[in-house]
Structures are given as structure tokens and as C-alpha cells.
BAVEX-296664 format. One record per residue (C-alpha): x, y negated, z; residue number from 1. Coordinates in pm, whole numbers, padded with zeros to 5 digits. Each point is the difference from the previous one (the first is absolute). Layout:
[node [X Y Z] NUM]
...
This chain:
[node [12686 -09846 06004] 1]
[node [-00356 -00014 00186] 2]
[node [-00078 00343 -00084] 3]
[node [-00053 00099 00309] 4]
[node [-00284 -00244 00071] 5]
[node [-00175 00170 -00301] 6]
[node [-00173 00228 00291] 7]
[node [-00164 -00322 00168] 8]
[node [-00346 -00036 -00106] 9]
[node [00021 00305 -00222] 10]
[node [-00296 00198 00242] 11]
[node [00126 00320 -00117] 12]
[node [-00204 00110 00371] 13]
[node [-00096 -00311 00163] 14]
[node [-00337 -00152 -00179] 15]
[node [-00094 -00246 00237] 16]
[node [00252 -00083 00306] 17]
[node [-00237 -00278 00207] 18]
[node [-00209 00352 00076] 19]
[node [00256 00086 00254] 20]
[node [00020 -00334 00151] 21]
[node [-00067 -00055 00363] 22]
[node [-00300 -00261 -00089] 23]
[node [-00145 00239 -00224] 24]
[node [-00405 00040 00070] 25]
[node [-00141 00323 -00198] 26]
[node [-00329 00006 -00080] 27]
[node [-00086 00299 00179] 28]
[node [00172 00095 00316] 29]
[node [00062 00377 00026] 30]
[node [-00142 00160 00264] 31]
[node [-00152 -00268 00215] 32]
[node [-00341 00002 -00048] 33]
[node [-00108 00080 00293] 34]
[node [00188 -00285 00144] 35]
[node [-00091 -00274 -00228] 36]
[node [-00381 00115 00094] 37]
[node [00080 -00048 00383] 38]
[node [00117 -00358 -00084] 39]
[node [-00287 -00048 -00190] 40]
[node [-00213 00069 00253] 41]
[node [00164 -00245 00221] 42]
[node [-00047 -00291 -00245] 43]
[node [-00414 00085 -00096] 44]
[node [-00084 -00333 00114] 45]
[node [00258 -00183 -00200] 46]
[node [-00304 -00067 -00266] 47]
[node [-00205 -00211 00215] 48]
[node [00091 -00340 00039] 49]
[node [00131 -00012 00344] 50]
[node [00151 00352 00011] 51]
[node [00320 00087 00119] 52]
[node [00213 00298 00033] 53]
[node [00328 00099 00173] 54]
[node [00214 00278 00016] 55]
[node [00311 00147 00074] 56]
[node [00195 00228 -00191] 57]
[node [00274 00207 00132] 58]
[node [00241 00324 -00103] 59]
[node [00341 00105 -00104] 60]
[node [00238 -00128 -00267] 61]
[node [-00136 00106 -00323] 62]
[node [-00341 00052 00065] 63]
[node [-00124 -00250 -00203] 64]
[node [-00129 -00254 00237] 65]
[node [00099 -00342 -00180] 66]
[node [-00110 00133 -00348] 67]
[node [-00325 00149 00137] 68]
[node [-00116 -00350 00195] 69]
[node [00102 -00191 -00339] 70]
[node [-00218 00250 -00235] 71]
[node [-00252 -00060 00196] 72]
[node [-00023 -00401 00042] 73]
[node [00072 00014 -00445] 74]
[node [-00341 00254 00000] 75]
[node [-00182 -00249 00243] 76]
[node [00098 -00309 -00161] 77]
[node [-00128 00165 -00327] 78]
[node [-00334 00160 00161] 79]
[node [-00112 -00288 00210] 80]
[node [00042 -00263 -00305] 81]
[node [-00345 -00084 -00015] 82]
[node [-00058 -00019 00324] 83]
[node [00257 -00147 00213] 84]
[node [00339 -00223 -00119] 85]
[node [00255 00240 00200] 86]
[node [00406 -00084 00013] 87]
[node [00245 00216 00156] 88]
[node [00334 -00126 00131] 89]
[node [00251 00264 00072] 90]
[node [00313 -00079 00245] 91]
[node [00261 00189 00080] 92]
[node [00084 -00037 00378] 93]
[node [00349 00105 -00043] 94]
[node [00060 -00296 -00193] 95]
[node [-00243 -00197 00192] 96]
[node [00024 00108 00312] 97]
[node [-00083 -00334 00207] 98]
[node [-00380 -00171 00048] 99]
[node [00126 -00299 -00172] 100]
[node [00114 00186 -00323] 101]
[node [-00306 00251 -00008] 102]
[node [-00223 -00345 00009] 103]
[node [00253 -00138 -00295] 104]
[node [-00002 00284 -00195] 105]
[node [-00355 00045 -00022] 106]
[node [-00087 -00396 -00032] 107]
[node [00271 -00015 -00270] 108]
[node [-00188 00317 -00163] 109]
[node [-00346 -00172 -00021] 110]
[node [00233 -00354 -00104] 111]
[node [00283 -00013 -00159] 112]
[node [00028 -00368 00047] 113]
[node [-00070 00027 00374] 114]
[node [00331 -00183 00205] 115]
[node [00198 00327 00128] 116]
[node [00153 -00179 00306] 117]
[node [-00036 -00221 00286] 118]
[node [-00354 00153 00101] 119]
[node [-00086 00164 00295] 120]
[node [-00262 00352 00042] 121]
[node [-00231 -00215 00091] 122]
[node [-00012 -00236 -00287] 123]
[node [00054 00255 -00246] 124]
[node [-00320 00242 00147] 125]
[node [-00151 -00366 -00053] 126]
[node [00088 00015 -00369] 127]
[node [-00105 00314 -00081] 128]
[node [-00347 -00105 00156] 129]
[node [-00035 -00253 -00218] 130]
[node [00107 00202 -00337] 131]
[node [-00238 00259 00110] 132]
[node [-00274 -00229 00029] 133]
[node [00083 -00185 -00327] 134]
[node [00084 00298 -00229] 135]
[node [-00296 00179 00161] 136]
[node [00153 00316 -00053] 137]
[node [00071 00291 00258] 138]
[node [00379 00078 00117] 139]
[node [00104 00338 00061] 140]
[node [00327 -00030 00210] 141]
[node [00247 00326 -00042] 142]
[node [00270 -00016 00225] 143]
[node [00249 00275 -00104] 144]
[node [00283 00134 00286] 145]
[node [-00219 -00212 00243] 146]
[node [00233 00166 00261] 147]
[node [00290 -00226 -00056] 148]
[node [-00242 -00311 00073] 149]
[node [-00145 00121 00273] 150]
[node [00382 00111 00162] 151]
[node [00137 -00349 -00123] 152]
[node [-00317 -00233 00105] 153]
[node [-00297 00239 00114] 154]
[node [-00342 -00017 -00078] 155]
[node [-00091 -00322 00053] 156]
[node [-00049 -00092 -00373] 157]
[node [-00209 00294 -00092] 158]
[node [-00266 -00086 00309] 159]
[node [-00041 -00377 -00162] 160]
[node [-00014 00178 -00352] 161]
[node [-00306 00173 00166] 162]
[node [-00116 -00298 00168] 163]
[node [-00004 -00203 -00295] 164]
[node [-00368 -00059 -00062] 165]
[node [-00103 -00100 00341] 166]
[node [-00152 -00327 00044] 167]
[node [-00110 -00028 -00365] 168]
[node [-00271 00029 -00119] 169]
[node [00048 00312 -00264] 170]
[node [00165 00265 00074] 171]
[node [00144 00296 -00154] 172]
[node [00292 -00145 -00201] 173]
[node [00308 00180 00121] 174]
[node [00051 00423 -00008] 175]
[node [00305 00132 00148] 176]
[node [00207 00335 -00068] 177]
[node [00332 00104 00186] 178]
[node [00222 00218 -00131] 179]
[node [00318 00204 00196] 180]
[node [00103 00275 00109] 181]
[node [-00141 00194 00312] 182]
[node [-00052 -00084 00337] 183]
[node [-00038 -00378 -00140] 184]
[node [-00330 -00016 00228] 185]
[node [00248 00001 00275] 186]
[node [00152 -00310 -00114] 187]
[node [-00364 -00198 00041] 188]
[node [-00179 -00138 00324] 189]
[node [-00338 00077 00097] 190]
[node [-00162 -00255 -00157] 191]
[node [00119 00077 -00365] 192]
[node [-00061 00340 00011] 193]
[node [-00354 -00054 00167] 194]
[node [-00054 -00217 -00318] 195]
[node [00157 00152 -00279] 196]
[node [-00230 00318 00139] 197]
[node [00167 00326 00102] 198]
[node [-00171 00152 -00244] 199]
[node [00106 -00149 -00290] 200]
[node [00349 00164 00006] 201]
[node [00083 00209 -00271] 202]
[node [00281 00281 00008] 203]
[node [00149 00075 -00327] 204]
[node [00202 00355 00057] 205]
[node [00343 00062 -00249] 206]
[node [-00066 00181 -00311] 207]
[node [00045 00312 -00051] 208]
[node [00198 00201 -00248] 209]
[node [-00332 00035 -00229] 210]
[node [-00069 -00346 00057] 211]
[node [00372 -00122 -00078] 212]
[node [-00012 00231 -00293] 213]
[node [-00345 -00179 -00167] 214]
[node [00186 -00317 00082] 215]
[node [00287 00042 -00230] 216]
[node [-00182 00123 -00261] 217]
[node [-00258 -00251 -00019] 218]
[node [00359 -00205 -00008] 219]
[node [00114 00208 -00255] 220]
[node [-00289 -00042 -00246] 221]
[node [-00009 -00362 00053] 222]
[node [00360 -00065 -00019] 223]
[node [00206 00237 -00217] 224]
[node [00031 00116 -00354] 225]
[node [-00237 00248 -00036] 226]
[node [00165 00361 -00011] 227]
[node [00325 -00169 00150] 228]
[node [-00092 00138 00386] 229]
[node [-00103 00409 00026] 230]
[node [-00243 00128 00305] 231]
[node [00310 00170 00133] 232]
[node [00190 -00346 00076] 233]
[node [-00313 -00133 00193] 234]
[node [-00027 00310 00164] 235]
[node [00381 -00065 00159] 236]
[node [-00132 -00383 00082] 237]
[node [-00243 00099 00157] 238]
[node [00182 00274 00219] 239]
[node [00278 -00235 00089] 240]
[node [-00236 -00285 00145] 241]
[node [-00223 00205 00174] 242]
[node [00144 00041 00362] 243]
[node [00008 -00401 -00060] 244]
[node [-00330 -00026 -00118] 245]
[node [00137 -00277 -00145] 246]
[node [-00169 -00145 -00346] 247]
[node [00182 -00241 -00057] 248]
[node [00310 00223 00040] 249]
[node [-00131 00253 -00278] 250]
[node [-00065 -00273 -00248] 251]
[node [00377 -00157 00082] 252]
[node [00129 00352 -00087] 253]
[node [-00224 00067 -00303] 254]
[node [00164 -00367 -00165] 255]
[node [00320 00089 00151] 256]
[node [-00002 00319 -00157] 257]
[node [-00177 -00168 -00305] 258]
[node [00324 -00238 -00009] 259]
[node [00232 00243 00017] 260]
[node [-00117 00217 -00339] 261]
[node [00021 -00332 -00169] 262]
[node [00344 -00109 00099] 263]
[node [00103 00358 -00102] 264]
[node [-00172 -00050 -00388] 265]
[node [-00241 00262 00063] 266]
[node [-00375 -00072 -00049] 267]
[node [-00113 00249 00247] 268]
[node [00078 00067 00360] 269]
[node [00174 00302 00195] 270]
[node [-00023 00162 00292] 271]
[node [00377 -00108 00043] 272]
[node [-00092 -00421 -00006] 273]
[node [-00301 00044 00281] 274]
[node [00256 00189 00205] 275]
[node [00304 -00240 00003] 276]
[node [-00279 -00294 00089] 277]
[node [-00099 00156 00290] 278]
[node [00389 00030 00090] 279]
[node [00004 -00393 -00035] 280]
[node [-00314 -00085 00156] 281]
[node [-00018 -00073 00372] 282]
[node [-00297 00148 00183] 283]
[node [-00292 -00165 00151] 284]
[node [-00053 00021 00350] 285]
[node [-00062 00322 00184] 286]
[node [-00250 -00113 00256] 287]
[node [00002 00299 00177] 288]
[node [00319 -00008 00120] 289]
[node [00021 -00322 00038] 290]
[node [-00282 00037 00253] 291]
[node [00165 00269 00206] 292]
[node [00346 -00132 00108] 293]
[node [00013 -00167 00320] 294]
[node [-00092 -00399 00035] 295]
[node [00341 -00097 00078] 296]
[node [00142 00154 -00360] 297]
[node [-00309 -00205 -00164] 298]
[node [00184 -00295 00167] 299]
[node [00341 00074 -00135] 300]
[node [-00146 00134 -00340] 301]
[node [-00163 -00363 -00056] 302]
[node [00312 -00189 00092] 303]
[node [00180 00195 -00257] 304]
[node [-00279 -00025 -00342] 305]
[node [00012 -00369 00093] 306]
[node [00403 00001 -00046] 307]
[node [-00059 00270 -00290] 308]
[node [-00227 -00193 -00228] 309]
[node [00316 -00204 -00041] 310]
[node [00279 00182 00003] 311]
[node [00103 00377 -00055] 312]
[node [00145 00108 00308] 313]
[node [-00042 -00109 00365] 314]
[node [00309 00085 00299] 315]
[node [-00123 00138 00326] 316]
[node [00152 -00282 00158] 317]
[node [-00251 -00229 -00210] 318]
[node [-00276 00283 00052] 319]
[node [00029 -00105 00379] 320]
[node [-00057 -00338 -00069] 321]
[node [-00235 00030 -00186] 322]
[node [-00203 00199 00242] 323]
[node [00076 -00199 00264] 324]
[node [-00171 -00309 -00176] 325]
[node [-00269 00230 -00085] 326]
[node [-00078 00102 00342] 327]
[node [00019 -00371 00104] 328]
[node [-00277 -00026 -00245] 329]
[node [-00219 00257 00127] 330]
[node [00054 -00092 00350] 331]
[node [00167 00314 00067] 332]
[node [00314 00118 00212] 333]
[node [00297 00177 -00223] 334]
[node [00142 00321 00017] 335]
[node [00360 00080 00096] 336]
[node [00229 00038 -00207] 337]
[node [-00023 00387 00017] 338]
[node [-00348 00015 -00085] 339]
[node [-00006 -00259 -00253] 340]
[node [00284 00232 -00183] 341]
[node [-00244 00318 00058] 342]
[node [-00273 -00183 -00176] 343]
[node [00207 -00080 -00306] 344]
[node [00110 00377 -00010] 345]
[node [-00367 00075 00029] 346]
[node [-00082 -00264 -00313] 347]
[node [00244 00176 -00223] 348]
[node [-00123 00356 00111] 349]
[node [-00314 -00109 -00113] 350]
[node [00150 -00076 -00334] 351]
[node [-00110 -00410 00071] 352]
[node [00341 -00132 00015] 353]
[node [00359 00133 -00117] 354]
[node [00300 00020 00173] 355]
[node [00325 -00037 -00111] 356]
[node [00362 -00094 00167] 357]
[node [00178 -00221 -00154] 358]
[node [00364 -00195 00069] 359]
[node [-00016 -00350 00202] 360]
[node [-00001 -00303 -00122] 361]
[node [00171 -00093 00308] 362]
[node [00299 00212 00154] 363]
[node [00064 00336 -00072] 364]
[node [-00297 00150 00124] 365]
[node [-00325 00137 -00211] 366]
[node [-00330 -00094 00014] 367]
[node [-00343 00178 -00081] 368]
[node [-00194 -00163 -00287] 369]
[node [-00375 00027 00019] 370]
[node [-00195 -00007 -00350] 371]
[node [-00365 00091 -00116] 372]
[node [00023 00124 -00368] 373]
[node [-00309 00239 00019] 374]
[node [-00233 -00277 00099] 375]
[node [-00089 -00348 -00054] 376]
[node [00079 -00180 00282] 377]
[node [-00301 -00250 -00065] 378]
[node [-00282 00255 00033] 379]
[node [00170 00172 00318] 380]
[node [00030 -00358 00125] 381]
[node [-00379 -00061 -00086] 382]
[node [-00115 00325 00170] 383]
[node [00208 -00035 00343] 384]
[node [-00165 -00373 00019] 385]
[node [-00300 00183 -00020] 386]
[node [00091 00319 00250] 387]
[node [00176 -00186 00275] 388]
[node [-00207 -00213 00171] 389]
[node [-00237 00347 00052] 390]
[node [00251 00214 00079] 391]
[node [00167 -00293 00277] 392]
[node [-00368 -00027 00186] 393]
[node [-00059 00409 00039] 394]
């Protein structure tokens, strides 16, 4: 009767599944070197007592900015053992994306036991004084997507963070990294950016198809049954994600593909399962032409991935509400109808959005449906919060 479970657990290709996680930290990172030496650099003082260091990372989707920051907090931890008691806390602005719950999260971090309501910024930067002073250890704050906090509450938090140690007597016990896409130095006043140091931002670029292809078989080695995955496959992988750049796209399609030759019984994958995940899978964001359509169609574009993340399908009569509250946001005048309905022809030119007419709910008349299969609606959300605000001041 439960025959057909038999193929659960059987690892007939997958050997060890948590290798494609999200969370997953190799050991090595492929291909950023280079990069892990510039951020290096910008902690060399970290291993005197009262040094500090602070950075912030930025690139595309994919280009292993989260995963590179972590790697290299685990290798400091471990190198600095002897010298220094370091902690990293790691928060996730898009889930925190208020002062109050950056504060909580990272208190909460250092103590479990620590009371997660009721107290202000204030008393919780007072808290994590006193931990700091009684652990005697050295926090290394990572705020991750630090662009939704500083839309949602600006940068008020991270200037304290910085001014933590003043008026004590030691100093030295807080480093800071920020981590977002571009342009995120256009989200911070004067006086963060004149602290965190111009010169300690660091540009990761996407991978390219080389890259993506040492990637996935690195994943390959480290995940699947040996012999199960031939050069060929990663050779499509690698092809398919490369106008993305996107890693984590070519290891979602090596385990999707990886899936796929197990559900069929077969304990090695074809060229025939990497192409019908590549069917399934939306695409990442294509920054480029994101970046060229005009401001107003960023405005109507972000109304719409709000709706989308949701729900499948948007009507233009939403759309135009949608805009219209976005605008309102953004301090901005809208469009006429007319033009509003040449940027959504525009959008689905540009292969963003689809089009499709569909009957009325209401009356006899029909109604265009607006959708977004290719792309997540998330990441094109993320990356117009990012490109508006630049593109509204030129």
C-alpha cells in the first residue's frame, strides 16, 4: 500500500539534502577570495583590545553576500580565540525592520532570558552595555537587508550602535557590517556614512557562468551520490543561471533537477529534469531593466509586487490604486490614466509583468489581469525600494 513512499529516504541521487539549504555555510567560498581579503583588511585591528571594524557589503541577488559576511565572522570567531571573546548576532531587517526589534533581536541573541517587550531603544542599548561589559566579549552586529530598516525607521539605530562606547571607559566592544543591495549608501545620512568610512564598502559583482559552474559542482560533490550528476548537467546549470548571475538560483536548479531523477526512480540525472526546472523556476531580478524604465513605471511596478506577493493576479483597476497609494508614499503626483496604461504596456514588453483579458466579475464587460510568473515579486520589490528614491531626486 505505501509503496510509493519506498523512494523517500532511499538517496538513490540525493546524499546529503541540508547542502542545498539556504543556511548552508561551505567551508570554502568559490571564487571570493579576493573579497574575503578586502574585508579582512577592514577588520586588521579587530585583534587588539579596543579594535573595531565596520563595513558594508552590497551586490545583486545571488552574489553571495549573506553567506560570505557569515564565513567570515565563523573564521574570525575561530582565529581570534585566543585573543579576543568575539560574538556575532545576525538580524534580518526584513523581519526586523524597526529600531525597537533590531535592539530585541540582538539583546535576545546575547540572552535568551532577556524580557522581549515593554522596553524602549534606549533601555535596551542600556542592556547590551551592560552584557558587553559583563561577558567581556566583543559583538559583531550584521544587519542583513539593512535597507528595509532604514526605509521603515532610518538610521538612527545604527549611529547609537556606533556610538555605543562613548563615555566609558573601554572601548572597542561593538563592530558593525551592513548588508543590501546597491545604492544602500543612499539610504544613510552624513554622519553614518562619515563613520562607517566610505572606504570600507565592498562591491561583490554576480557570478559568472565559470563561477556559477564551480559553484554547483562544489554542490555536487558535497551533496550527491557520487557518479549520480555528469559534467554535462552542470554545464546546462551553469548556462541557465548565468545572465542571472544568480548562485543561489543554480544550486535551486541543481536540487530541483536532483529531485526530479529521484521522483522518476532513476539514480542519475538528465538533461531533460534540469530543463523542465528551469520551466518552473521564476527568475531573479533583471536589474538592468529594471533600472531603465521610467520612475513613474517603478512606482506602479512596486504597487503591484506588493499585491503580487499575495495573490496571483492583480486588475488594472487595482493596479491604479495601488499606484496611487504608492505615489502618495513617495510624495509624488500620478499619471493619467493614459500614461499609467502605457507604462503597464511597457512592463509587459519588458517581459516584467503579463497581460491577459479576462471576463468581469462585475457586468458583462472584461478586464485585464496583471501577473508576474517570470519573477519573484519579493526581490523586484527589494530592488525598486532600493532604485527609487535615486532615480526620484535626478
Amino acid at each position: 500500500m505505501s509503496s510509493y513512499l519506498d523512494r523517500i529516504g532511499a538517496g538513490l541521487v540525493l546524499a546529503n539534502p541540508e547542502v542545498f539549504g539556504f543556511d548552508y555555510i561551505p567551508e570554502d567560498l568559490v571564487g571570493r577570495d579576493e573579497i574575503q581579503g578586502q574585508l579582512a583588511s577592514i577588520f586588521s585591528s579587530i585583534a587588539h583590545p579596543e579594535g573595531t571594524g565596520r563595513a558594508v557589503v552590497t551586490g545583486p541577488v545571488g552574489s553571495g553576500k549573506t553567506v560570505l559576511v557569515k564565513r567570515f565572522c565563523i573564521d574570525l570567531e575561530r582565529h581570534l580565540a585566543e585573543k579576543r571573546n568575539i560574538k556575532t548576532v545576525h538580524v534580518n531587517c526584513r523581519n526586523a525592520a524597526t529600531a525597537s526589534r533590531v535592539m530585541q533581536k540582538i539583546v535576545q541573541d546575547l540572552d535568551p532570558g532577556h524580557p522581549d517587550r515593554g522596553l524602549g531603544v534606549g533601555e535596551l542599548l542600556t542592556s547590551l552595555r551592560r552584557m558587553m561589559k559583563g561577558q567581556n566579549s566583543h559583538l559583531i552586529v550584521v544587519l542583513d537587508e539593512v535597507d528595509h530598516l532604514l526605509r521603515q525607521s532610518g538610521d538612527d539605530v545604527i549611529y547609537k550602535l556606533m556610538r555605543i562606547d562613548e563615555d566609558r571607559d573601554k572601548a572597542g566592544t561593538l563592530s558593525l557590517i551592513l548588508i543590501s543591495q546597491e545604492q544602500v549608501l543612499d539610504l544613510l545620512e552624513g554622519a553614518v556614512i562619515s563613520r562607517m568610512g566610505r572606504t570600507n564598502h565592498i562591491r561583490i559583482p554576480p557570478y559568472d557562468e565559470q563561477g556559477l559552474l564551480k559553484i554547483v559542482s562544489q554542490r555536487r560533490d558535497l551533496g550527491l551520490v557520487t557518479g549520480t550528476c555528469p559534467d554535462e548537467i552542470l554545464d546546462l546549470i551553469s548556462q541557465a543561471a548565468a545572465p542571472s548571475g544568480d548562485a543561489r538560483q543554480s544550486i535551486e536548479l541543481l536540487e530541483g533537477a536532483a529531485k526530479r531523477a529521484e521522483a522518476s526512480g532513476r539514480s542519475s540525472i538528465e538533461s531533460k529534469d534540469v530543463q523542465k526546472t528551469v520551466v518552473t523556476m521564476p527568475t531573479n531580478v533583471d536589474s538592468m531593466a529594471l533600472e531603465e524604465i521610467p520612475p513613474h513605471a517603478m512606482l506602479i511596478l512596486l504597487g503591484l509586487c506588493r499585491r503580487l506577493k499575495r495573490q496571483e493576479n492583480v486588475t488594472t483597476g487595482e493596479a491604479e490604486k495601488l499606484y496611487n497609494v504608492v505615489c502618495e508614499e513617495y510624495d509624488q503626483d500620478p499619471k493619467g490614466y493614459t500614461t499609467f496604461w502605457k507604462h503597464i504596456k511597457r512592463l509587459a514588453q519588458e517581459d516584467i509583468v503579463v497581460t491577459r483579458t479576462a471576463k468581469s466579475e462585475v457586468g458583462r464587460g472584461r478586464t485585464q489581469h496583471i501577473s508576474m510568473p517570470h519573477m519573484l515579486p519579493s526581490d523586484v520589490a527589494r530592488r525598486l525600494e532600493t532604485l527609487i528614491p535615486t532615480r526620484l531626486r535626478r
